[in-house]
Residue frames relative to the residue before (quaternion, step in Angstrom):
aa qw qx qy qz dx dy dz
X 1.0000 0.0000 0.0000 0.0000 0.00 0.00 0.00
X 0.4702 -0.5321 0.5878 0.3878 3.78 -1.10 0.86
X 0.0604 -0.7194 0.6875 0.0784 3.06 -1.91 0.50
X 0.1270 -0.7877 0.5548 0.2358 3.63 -0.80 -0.07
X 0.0889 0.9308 -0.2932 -0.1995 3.49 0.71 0.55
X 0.4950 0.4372 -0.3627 0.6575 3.80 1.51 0.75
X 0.3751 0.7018 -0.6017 0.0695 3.30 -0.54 0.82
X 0.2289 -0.7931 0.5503 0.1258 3.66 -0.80 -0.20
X 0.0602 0.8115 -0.5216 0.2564 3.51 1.12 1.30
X 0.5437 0.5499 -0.3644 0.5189 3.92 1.43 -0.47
X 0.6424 0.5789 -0.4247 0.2680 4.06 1.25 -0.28
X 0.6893 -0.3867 0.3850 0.4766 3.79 -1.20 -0.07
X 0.5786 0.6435 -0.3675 0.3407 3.80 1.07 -0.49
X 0.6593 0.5375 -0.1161 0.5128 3.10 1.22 -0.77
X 0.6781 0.6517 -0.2868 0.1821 3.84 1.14 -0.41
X 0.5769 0.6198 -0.3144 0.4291 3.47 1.69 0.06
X 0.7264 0.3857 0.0718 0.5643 3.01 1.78 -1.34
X 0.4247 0.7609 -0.4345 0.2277 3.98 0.98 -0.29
X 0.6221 0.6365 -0.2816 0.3585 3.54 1.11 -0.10
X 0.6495 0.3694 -0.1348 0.6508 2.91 1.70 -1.06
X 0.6239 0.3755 -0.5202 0.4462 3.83 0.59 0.17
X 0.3346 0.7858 -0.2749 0.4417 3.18 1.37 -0.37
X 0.7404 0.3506 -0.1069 0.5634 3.39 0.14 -1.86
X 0.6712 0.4103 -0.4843 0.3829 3.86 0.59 -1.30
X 0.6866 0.4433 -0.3615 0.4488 4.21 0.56 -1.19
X 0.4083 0.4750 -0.5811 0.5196 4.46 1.08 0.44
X 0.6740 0.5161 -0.3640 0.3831 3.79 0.27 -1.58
X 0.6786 0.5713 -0.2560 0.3842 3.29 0.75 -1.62
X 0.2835 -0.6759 0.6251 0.2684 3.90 1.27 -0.39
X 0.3571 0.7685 -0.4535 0.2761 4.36 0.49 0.20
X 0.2570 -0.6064 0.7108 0.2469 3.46 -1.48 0.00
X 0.0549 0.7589 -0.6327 -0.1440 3.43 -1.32 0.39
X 0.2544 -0.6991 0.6618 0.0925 3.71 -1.71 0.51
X 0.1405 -0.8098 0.5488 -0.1528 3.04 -0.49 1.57
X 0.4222 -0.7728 0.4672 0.0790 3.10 -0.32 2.04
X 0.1877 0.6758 -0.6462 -0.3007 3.70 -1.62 -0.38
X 0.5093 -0.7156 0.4778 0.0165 2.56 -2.00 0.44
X 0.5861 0.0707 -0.1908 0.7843 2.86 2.52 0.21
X 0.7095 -0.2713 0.4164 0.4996 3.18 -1.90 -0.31
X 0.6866 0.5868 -0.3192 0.2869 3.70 0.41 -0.71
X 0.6539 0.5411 -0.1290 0.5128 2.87 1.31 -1.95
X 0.7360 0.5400 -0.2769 0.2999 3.51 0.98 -1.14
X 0.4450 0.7218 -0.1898 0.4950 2.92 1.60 -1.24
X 0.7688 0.2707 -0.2320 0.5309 3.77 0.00 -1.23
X 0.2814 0.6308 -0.5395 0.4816 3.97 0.91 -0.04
X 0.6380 0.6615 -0.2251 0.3236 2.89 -0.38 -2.06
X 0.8640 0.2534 -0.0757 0.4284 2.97 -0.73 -2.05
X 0.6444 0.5086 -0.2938 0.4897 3.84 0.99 -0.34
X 0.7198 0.2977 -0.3873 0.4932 3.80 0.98 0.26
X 0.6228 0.3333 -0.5631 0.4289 3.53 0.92 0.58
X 0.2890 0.8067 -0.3445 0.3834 3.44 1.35 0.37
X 0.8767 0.0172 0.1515 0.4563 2.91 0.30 -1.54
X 0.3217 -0.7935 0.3870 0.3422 3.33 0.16 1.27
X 0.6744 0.5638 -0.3164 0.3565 4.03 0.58 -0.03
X 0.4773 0.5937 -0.3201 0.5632 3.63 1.93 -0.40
X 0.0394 0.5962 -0.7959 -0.0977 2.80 -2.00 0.21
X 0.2595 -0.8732 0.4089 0.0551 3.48 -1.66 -0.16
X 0.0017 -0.8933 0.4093 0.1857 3.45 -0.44 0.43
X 0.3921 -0.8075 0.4215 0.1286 3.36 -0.89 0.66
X 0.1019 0.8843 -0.3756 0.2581 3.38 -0.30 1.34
X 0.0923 0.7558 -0.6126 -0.2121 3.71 -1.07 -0.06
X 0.5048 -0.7899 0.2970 0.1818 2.59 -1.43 1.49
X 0.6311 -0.6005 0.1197 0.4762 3.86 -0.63 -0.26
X 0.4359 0.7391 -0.3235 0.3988 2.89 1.76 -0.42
X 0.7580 0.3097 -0.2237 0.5286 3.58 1.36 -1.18
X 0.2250 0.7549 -0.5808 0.2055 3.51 0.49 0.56
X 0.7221 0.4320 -0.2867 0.4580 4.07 0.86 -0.76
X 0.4834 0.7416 -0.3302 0.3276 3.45 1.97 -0.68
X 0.6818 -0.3535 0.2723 0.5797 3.26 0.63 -1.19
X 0.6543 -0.6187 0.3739 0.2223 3.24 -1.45 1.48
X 0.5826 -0.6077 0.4874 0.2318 3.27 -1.28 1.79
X 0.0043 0.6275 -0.7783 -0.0229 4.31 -1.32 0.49
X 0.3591 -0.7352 0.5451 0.1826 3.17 -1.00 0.86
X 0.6285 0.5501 -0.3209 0.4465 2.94 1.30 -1.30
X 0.5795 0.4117 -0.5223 0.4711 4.27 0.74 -0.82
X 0.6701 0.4544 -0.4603 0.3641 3.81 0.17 -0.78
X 0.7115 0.4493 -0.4426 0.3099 3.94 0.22 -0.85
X 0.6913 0.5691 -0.3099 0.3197 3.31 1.45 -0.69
X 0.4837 0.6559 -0.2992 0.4962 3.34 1.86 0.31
X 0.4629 0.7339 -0.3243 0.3767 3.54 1.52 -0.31
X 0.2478 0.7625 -0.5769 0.1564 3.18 -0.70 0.37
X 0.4605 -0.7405 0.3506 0.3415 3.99 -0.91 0.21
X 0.7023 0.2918 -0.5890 0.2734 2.71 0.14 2.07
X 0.1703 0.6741 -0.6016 0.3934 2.81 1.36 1.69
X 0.2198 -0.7879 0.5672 0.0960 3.35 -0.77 0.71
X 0.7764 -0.1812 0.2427 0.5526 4.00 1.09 -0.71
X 0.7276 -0.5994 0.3336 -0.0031 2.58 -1.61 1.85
X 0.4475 0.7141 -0.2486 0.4774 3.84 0.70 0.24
X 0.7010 -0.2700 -0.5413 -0.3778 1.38 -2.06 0.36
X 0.3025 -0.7743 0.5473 -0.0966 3.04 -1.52 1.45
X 0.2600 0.6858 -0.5737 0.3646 3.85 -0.71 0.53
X 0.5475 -0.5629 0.5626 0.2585 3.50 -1.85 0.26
X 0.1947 -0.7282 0.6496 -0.0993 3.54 -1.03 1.49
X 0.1951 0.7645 -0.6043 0.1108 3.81 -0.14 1.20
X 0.4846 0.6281 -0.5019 0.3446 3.24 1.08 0.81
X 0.6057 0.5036 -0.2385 0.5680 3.91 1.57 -0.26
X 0.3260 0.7865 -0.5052 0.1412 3.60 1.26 -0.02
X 0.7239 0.4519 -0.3234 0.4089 3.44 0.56 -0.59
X 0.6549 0.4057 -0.4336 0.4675 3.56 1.12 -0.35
X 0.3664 0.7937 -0.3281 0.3580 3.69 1.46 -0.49
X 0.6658 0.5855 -0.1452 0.4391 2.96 0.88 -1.89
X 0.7462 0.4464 -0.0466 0.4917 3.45 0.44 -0.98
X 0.6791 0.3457 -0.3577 0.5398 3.44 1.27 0.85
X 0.6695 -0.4635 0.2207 0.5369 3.87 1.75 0.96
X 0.4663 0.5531 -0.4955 0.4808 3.47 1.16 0.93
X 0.5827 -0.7718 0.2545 0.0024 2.87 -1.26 1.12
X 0.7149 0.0639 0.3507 0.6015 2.25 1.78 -2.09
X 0.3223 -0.7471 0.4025 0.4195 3.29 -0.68 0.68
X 0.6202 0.4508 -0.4242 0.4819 3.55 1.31 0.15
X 0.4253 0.5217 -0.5172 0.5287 4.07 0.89 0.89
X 0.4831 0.7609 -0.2739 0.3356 3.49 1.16 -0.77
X 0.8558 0.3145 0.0912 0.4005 2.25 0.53 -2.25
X 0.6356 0.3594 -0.3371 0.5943 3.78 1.03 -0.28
X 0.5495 0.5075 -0.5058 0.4297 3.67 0.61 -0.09
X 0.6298 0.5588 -0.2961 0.4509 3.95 1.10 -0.97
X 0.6748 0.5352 -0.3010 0.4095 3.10 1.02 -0.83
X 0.7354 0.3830 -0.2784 0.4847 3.38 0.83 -1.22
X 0.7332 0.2754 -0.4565 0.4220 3.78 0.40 -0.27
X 0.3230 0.6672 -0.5844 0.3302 3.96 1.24 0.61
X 0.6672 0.5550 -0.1339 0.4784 3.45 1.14 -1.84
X 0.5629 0.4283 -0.4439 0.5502 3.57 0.77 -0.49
X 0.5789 0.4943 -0.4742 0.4423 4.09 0.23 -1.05
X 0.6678 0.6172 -0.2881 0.3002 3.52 0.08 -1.49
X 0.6712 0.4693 -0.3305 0.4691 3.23 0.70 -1.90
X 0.6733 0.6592 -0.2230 0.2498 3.44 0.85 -1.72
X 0.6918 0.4611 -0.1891 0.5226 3.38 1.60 -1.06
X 0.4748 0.6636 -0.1910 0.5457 3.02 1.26 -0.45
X 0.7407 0.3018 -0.2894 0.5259 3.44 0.44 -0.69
X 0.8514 0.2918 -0.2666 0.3449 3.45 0.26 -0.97
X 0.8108 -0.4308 0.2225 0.3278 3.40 1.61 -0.16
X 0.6475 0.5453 -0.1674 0.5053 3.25 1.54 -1.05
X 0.7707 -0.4482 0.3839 0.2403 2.68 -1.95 0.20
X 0.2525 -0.7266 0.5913 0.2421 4.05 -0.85 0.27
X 0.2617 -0.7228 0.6265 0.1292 3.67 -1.14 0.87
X 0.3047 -0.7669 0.5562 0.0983 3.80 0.10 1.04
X 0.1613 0.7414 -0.6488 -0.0572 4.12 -0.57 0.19
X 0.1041 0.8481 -0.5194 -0.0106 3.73 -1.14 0.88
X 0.1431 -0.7540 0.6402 0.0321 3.34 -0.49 0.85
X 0.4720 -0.5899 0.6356 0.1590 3.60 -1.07 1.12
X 0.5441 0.7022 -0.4556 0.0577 3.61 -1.67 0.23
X 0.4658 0.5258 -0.3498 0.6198 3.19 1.33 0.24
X 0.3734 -0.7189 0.5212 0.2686 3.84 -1.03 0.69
X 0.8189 0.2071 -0.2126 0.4912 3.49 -0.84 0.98
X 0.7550 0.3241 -0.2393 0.5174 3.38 0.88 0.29
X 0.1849 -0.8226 0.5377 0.0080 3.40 -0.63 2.04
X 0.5609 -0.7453 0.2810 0.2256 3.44 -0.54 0.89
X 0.6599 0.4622 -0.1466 0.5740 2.87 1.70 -1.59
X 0.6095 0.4676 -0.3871 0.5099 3.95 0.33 -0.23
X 0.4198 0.6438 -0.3767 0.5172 3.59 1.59 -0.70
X 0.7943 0.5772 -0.0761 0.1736 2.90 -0.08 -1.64
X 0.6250 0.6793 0.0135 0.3845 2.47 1.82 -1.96
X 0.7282 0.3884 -0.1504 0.5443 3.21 1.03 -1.26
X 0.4805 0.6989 -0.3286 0.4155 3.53 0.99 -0.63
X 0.6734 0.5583 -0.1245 0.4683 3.45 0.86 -1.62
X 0.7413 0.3700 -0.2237 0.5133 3.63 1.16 -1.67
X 0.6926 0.4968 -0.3024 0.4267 3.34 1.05 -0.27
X 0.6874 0.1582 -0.2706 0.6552 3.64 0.99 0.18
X 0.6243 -0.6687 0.3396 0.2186 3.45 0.45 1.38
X 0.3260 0.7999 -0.4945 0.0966 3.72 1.01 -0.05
X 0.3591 -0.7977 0.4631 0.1422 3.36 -0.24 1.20
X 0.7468 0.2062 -0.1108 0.6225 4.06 0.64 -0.63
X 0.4735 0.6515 -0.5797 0.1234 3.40 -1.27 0.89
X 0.0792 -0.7560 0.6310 0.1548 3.99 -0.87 0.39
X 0.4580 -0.6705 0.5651 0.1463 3.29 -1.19 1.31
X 0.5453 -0.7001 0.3846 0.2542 3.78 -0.09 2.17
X 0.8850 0.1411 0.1883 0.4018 3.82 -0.92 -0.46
X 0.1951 0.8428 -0.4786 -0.1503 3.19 1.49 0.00
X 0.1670 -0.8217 0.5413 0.0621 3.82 -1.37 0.67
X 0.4570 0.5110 -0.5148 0.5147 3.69 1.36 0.45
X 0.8168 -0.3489 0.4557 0.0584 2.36 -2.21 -0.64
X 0.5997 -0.5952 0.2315 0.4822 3.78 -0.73 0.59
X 0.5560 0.5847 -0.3350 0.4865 3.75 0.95 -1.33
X 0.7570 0.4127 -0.3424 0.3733 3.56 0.46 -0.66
X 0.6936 0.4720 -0.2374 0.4897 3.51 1.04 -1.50
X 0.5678 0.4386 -0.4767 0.5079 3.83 1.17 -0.24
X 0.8974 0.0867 -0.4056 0.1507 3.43 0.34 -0.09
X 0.2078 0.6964 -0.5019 0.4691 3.22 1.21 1.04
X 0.7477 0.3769 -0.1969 0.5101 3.92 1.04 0.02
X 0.4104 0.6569 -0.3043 0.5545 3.15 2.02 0.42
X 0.7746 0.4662 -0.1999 0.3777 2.66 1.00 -1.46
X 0.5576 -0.5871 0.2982 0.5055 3.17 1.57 -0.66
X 0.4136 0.8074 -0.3415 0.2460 3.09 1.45 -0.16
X 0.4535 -0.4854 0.6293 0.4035 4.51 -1.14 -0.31
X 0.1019 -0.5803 0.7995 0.1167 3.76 -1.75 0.64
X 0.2046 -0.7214 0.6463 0.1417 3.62 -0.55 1.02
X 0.1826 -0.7450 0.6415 -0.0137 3.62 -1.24 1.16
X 0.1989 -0.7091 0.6760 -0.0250 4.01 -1.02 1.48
X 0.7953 -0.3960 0.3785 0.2598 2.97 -2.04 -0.06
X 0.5417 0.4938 -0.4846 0.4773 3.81 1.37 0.26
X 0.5711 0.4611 -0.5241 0.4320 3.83 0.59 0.14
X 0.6242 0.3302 -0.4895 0.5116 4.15 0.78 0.18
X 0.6036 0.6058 -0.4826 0.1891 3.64 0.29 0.06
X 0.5122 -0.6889 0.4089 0.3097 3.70 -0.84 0.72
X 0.8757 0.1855 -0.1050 0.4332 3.52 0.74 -0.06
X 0.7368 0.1698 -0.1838 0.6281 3.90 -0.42 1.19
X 0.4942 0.6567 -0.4098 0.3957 3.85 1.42 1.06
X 0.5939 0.6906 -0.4013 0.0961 3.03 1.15 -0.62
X 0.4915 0.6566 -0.4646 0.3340 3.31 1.46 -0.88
X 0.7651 0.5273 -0.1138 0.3517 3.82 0.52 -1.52
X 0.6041 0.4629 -0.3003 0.5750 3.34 1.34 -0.66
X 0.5997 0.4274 -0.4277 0.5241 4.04 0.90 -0.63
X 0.5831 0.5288 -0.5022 0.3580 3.96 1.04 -1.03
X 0.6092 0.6473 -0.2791 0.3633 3.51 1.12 -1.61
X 0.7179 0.5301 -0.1730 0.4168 3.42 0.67 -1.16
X 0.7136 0.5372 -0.0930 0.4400 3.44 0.89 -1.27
X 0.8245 0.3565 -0.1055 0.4267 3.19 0.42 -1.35
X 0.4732 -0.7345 0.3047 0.3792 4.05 -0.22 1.15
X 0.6202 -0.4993 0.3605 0.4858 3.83 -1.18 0.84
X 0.7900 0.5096 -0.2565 0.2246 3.34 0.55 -1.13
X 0.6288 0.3527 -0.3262 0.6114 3.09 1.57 1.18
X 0.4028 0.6158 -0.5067 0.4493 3.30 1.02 0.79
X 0.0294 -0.7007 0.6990 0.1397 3.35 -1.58 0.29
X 0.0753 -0.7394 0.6483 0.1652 4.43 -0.30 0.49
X 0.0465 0.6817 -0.7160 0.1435 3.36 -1.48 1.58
X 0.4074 -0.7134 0.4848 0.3001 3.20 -1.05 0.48
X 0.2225 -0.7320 0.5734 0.2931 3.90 0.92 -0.67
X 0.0965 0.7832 -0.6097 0.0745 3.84 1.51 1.04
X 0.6940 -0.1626 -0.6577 -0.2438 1.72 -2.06 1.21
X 0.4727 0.5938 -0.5316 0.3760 2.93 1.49 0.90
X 0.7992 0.3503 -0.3370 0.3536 3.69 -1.48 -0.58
X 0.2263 -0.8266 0.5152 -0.0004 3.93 0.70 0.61
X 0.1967 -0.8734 0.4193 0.1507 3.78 0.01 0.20
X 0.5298 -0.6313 0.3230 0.4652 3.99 -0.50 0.21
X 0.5606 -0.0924 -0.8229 -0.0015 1.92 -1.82 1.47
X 0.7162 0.5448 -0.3183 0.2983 3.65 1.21 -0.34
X 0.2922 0.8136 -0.4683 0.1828 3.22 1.19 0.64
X 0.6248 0.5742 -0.3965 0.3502 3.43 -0.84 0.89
X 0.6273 0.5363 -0.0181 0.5644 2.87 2.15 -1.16
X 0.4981 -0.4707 0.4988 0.5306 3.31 -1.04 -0.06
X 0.3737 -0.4727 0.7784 0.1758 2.77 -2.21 0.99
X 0.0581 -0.6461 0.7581 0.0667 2.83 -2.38 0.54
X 0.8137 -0.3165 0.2372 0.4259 3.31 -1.49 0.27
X 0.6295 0.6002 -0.3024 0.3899 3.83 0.85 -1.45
X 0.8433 0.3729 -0.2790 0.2681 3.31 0.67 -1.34
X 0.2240 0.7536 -0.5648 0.2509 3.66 1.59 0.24
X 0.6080 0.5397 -0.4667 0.3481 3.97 0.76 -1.10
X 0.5468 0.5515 -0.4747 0.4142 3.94 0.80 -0.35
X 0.6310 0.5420 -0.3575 0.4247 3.61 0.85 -0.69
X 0.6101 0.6078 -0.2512 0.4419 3.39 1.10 -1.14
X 0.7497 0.4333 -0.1923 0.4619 3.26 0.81 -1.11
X 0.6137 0.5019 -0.2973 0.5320 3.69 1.08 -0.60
X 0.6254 0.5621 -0.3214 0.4354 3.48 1.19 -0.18
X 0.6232 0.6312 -0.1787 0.4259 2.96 1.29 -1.28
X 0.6072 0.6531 -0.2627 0.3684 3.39 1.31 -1.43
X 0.6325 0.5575 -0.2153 0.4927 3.07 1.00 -2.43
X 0.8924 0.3039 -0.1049 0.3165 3.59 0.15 -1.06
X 0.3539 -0.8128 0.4107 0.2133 3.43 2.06 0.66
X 0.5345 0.4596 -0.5749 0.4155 3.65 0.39 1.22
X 0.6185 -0.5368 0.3226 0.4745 3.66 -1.11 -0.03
X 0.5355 -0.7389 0.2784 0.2995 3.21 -1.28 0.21
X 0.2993 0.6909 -0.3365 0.5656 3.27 2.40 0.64
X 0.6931 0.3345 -0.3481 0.5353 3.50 0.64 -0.46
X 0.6275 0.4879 -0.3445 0.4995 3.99 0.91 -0.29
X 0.5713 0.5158 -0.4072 0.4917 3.72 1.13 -0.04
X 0.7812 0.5091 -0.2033 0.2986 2.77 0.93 -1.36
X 0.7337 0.2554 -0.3340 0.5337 3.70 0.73 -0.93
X 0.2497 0.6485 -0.6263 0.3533 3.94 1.06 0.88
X 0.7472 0.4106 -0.2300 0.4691 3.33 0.14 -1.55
X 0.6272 0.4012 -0.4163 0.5219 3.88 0.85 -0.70
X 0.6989 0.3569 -0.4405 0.4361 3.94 -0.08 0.10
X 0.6690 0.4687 -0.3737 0.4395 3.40 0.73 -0.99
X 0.6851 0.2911 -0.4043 0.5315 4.16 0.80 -0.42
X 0.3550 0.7019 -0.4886 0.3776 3.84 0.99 0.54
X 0.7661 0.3413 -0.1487 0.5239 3.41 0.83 -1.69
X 0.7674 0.4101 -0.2748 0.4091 3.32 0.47 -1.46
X 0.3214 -0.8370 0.3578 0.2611 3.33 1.14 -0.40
X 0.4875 0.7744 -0.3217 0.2432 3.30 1.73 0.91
């Protein structure tokens, strides 16, 4: 079965028209995971996978909204239910620092130890109830790599299930972030023709059975519809570009998709 397992159908992009992307991911026979990025965003998740018998959801604030408004664990556990699948997505974003700044941050080191601690809250949070952790990193700060960040965090608080969102490093890293046992999550910049190569060698290199394909709709749109919103449907472009890089069919890349993705989420 297709999956999309990073979407973000719970966003304002989606309010004029959500019925019919909806209807296109029924046609599409698909699963989707719908991410938040606040209490708000997470919330509607939520209320959209007992909705819809093909959704799931994770609940989360992102890092970007850390200055927005103050993480409660306790409002997030009460959002649980069994078809939350994972905790997320969460992780350290030092590529927005300047818009960061400008919401009563100080510093890029306030930034950073605030990310950290409401990273460790997610953890504790996944941790407690079981699930899976969505990891999100954006480089941008010199000398400081997010995902190796990340990386050690995880081995140090034993976190047994997680896939690192959109992944944006490098091979050395993403090989060992698949040692560890961990998910590389793959978007619509591995079909692009230019500034892919890093991701398409990650795509190529690294074994299916750590891959996860998401679109992060409605942003990162994939070829041919890049420029445009993305939706849930067009994740199969990822699938196929995967397939290509790695010269197998693109049925067997659906297929052990949906087997990893009910690996982590455990659905």
């Amino acid at each position: 079965m297709l999956i999309d397992t990073h979407a973000h159908l719970n966003f304002k992009a989606y309010k004029d028209d959500f019925e019919q992307v909806v209807k296109r991911c029924q046609k599409k026979k698909m699963s989707v995971v719908n991410i938040g990025a606040q209490f708000s965003t997470s919330k509607r998740a939520a209320d959209f996978a007992q909705k819809y018998d093909f959704m799931y959801a994770a609940i989360g604030l992102h890092p970007i909204h850390i200055f927005d408004e103050i993480y409660e664990a306790e409002a997030y556990q009460n959002l649980i239910h069994d078809k939350v699948v994972a905790i997320g997505e969460t992780g350290f974003d030092y590529y927005h620092v300047d818009e960061i700044l400008t919401k009563g941050a100080k510093s890029i080191e306030e930034i950073s130890n605030k990310q950290q601690e409401v990273f460790l809250q997610h953890l504790k949070l996944a941790k407690k109830n079981d699930l899976a952790l969505i990891c999100h990193g954006r480089n941008g700060v010199e000398g400081r790599e997010v995902y190796s960040e990340m990386l050690e965090i995880l081995k140090q608080e034993k976190v047994e299930r997680a896939v690192f969102h959109c992944y944006g490093g490098d091979l050395t890293i993403a090989e060992k972030i698949v040692e560890n046992g961990y998910y590389i999550g793959i978007d619509g910049p591995v079909t692009f023709q230019k500034k892919a190569e890093e991701i398409q060698k990650i795509a190529t290199e690294i074994p299916l059975e750590n891959i996860l394909i998401e679109t992060d709709c409605p942003y990162l749109s994939p070829e041919p519809h890049r420029g445009k919103r993305n939706e849930p449907i067009y994740v199969k472009y990822v699938a196929e570009k995967i397939a290509e890089l790695k010269k197998i069919s693109k049925e067997e890349v659906i297929e052990q998709m949906w087997q990893n993705a009910k690996e982590l989420f455990r659905i």
